[in-house]
Backbone bond lengths (Angstrom), bond angles and torsions (degrees), N, CA, C in turn:
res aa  C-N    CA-C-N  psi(-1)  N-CA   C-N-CA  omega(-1)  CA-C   N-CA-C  phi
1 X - - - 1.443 - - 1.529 107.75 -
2 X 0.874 110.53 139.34 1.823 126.27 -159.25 1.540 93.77 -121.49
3 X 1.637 116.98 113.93 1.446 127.77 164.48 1.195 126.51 -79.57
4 X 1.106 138.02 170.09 1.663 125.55 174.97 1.542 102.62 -136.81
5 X 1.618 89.06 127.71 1.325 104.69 -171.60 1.513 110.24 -79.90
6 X 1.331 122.35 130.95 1.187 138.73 144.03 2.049 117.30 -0.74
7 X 1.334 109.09 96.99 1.458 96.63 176.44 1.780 102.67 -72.46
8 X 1.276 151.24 0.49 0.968 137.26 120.08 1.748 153.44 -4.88
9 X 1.438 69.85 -80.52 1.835 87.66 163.95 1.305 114.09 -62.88
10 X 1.401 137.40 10.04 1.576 124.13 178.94 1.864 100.58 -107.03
11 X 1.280 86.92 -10.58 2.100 104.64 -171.74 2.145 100.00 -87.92
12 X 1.521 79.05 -35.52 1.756 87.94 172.89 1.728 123.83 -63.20
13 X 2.021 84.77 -52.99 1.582 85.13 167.94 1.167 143.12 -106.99
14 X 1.615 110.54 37.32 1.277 133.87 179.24 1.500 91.77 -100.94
15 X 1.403 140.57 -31.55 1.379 153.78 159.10 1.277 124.03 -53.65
16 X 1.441 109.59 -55.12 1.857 116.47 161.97 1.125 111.08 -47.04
17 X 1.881 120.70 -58.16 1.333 121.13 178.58 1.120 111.70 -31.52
18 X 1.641 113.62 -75.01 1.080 122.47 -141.50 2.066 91.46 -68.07
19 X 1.184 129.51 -76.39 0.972 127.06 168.74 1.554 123.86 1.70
20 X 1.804 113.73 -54.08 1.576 116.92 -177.60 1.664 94.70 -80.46
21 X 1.100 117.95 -30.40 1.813 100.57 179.52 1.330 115.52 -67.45
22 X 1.537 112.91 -26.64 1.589 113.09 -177.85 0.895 102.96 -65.57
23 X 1.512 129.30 -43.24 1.755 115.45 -168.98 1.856 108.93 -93.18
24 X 1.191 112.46 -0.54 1.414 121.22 -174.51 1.726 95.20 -84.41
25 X 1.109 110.17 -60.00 1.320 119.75 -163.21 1.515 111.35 -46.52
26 X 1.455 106.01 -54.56 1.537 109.83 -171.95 1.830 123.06 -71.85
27 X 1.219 87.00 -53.86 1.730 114.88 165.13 1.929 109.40 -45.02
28 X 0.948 109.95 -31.23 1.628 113.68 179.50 1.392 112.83 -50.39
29 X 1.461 93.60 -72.93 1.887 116.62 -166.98 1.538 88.95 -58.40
30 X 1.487 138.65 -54.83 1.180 116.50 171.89 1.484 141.87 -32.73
31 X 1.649 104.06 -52.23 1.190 118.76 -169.81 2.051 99.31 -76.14
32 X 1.593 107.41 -40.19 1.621 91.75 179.33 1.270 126.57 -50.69
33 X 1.438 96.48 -38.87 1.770 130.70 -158.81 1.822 75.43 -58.00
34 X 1.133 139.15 -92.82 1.569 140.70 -170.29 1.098 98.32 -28.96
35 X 1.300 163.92 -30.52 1.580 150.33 177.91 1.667 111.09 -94.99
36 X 1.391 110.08 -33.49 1.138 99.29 -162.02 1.179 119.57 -112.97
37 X 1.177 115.88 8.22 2.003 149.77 -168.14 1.512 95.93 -88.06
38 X 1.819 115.52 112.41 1.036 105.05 151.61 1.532 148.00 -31.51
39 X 1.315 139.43 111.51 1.866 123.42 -156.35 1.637 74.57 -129.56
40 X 1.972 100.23 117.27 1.598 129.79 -161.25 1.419 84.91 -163.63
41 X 1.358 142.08 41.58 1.518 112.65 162.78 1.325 119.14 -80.36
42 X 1.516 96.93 140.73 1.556 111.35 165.80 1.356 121.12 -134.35
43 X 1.420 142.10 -179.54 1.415 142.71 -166.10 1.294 98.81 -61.64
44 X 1.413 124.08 -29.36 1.761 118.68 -157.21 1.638 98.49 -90.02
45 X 1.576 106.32 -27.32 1.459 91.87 177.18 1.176 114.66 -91.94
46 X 1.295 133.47 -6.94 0.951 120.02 -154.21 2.172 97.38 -108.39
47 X 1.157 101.70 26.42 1.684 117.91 -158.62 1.562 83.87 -104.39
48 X 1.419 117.15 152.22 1.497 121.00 -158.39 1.769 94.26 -106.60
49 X 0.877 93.76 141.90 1.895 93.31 -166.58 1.647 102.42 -106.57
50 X 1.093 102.93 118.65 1.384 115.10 157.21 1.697 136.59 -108.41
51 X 1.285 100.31 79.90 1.609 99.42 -179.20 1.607 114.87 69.57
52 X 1.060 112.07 18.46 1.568 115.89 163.70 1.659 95.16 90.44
53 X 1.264 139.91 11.93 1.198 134.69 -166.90 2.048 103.84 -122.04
54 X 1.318 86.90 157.39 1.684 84.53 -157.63 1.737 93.53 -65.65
55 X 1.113 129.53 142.29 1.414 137.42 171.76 1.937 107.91 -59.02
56 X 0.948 108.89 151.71 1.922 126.01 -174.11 1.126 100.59 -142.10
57 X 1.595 114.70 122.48 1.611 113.75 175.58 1.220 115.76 88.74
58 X 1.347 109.04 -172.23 0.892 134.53 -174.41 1.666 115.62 -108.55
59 X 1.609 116.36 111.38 1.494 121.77 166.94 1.087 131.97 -35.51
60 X 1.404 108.77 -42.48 1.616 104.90 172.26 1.738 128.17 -111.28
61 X 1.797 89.48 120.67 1.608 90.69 -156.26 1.319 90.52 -129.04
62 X 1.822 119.84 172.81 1.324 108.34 -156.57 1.071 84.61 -100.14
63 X 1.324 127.40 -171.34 1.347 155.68 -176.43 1.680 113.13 -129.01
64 X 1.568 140.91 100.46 1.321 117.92 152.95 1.403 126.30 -29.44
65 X 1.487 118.08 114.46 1.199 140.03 -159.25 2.324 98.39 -70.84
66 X 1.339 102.02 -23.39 1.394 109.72 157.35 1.639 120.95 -47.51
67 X 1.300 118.46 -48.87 1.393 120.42 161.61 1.978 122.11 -38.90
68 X 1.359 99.20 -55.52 1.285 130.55 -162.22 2.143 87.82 -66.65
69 X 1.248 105.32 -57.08 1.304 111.51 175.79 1.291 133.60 -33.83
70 X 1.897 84.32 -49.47 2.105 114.78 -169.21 1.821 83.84 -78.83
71 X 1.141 129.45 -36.28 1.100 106.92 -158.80 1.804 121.54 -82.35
72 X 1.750 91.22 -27.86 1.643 106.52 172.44 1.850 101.48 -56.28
73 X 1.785 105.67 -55.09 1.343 82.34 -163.87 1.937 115.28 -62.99
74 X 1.151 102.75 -18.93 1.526 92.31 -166.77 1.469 99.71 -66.64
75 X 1.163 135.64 -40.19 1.503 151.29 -167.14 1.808 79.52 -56.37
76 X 0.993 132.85 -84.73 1.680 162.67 168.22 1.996 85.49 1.86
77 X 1.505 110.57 -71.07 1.667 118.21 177.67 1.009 117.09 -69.99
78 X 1.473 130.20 -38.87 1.376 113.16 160.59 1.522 130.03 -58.49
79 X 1.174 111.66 -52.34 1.412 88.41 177.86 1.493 114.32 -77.12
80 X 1.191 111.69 2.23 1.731 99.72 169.60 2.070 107.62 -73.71
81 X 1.167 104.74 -35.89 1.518 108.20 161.71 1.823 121.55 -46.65
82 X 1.253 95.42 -46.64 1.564 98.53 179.25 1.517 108.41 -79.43
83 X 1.232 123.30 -14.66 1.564 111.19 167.28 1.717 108.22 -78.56
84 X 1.848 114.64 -48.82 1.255 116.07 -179.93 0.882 127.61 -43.32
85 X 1.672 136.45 -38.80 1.388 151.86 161.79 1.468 123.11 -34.15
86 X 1.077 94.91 -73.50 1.389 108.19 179.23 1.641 99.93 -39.91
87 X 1.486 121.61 -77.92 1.543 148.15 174.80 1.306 100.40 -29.53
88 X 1.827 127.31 -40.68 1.532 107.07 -178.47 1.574 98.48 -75.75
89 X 1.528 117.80 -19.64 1.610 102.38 -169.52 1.669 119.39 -65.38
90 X 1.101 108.72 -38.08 1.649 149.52 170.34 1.219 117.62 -48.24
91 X 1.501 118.98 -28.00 1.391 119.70 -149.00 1.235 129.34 -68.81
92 X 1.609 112.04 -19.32 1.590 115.30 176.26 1.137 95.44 -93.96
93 X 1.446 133.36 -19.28 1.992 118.40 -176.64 1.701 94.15 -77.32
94 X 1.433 130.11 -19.16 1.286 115.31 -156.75 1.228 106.41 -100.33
95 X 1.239 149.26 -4.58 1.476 175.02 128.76 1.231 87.36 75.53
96 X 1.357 116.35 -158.51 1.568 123.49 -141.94 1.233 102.85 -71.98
97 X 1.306 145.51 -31.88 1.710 161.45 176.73 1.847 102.76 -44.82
98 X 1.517 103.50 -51.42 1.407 126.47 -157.06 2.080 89.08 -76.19
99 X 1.563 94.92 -43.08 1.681 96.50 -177.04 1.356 122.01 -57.60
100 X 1.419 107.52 -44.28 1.557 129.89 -179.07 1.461 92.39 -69.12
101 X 0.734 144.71 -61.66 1.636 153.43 -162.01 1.836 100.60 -39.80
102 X 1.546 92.98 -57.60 1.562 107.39 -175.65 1.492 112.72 -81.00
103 X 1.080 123.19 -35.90 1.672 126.12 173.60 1.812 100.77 -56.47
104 X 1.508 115.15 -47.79 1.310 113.04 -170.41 2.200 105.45 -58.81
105 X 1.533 89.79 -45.64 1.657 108.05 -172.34 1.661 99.79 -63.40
106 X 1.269 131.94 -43.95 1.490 125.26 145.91 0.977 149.32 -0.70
107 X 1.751 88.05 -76.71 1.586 124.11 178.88 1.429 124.56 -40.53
108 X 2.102 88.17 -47.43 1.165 116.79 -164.06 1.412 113.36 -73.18
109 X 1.180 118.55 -23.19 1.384 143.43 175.56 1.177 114.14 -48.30
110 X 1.545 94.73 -84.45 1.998 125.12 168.68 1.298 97.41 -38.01
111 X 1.414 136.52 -52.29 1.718 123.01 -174.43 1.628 111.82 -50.51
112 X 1.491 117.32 -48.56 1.630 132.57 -170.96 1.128 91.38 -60.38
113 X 1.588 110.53 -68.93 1.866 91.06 -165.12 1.709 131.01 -69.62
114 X 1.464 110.81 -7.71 1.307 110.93 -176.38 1.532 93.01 -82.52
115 X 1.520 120.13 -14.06 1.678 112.80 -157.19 1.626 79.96 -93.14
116 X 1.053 122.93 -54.85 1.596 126.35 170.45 1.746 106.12 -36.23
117 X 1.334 128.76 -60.99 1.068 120.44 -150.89 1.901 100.01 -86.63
118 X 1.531 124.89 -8.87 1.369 125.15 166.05 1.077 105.26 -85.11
119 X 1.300 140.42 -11.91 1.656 139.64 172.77 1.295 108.00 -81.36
120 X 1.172 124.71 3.31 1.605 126.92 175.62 2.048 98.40 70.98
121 X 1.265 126.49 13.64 1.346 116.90 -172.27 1.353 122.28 -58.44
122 X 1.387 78.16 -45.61 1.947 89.02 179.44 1.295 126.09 -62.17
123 X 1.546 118.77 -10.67 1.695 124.38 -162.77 1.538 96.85 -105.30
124 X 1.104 113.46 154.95 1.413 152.91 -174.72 1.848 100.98 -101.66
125 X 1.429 113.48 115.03 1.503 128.20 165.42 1.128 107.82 -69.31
């Protein structure tokens, strides 16, 4: 008795494929690189290179955690841009539901940065 496969399942496992090559592909060169990677350390390699110039100090230095801040919120507006985009393309299929949707996703915005901007985050000492 002869079943008939699902024209589905070929859309599924054209997806699995692709899926196990994404993580096959990258993960490989890693895993060879550990067998097949010369292992020669010495003080000179193991010296942190800066632009071909002899290193000064010490590599690990702190960072004002203000940086770290400026950088979350911008991350925070950008991807609020990559949702807006899409939503201006949309905007007459998304009718008033789609508007409210984004005024609320907004909203939510304007709350962070005013709570950001009463925390003194945004200012420079």
């Amino acid at each position: 008795m002869k079943t008939a496969v699902d024209p589905y399942f070929y859309h599924y496992l054209f997806i699995g494929v692709f899926a196990a090559f994404a993580v096959v592909f990258p993960v490989l060169p890693i895993i060879l690189a550990k067998f097949v990677a010369p292992k020669k350390p010495s003080p000179l390699k193991q010296m942190p290179y800066e632009c071909g110039i002899e290193p000064v100090g010490d590599p690990w230095i702190q960072f004002r955690i203000q940086y770290y801040i400026y950088a979350l919120i911008f991350v925070i507006f950008d991807v609020e841009t990559v949702f807006i985009y899409p939503w201006a393309v949309g905007f007459k299929k998304l009718g008033v539901l789609g508007f409210l949707e984004m005024i609320l996703f907004l909203a939510i915005l304007a709350v962070g940065l005013i709570y950001a901007w009463k925390k003194k985050a945004l200012e420079w000492d």
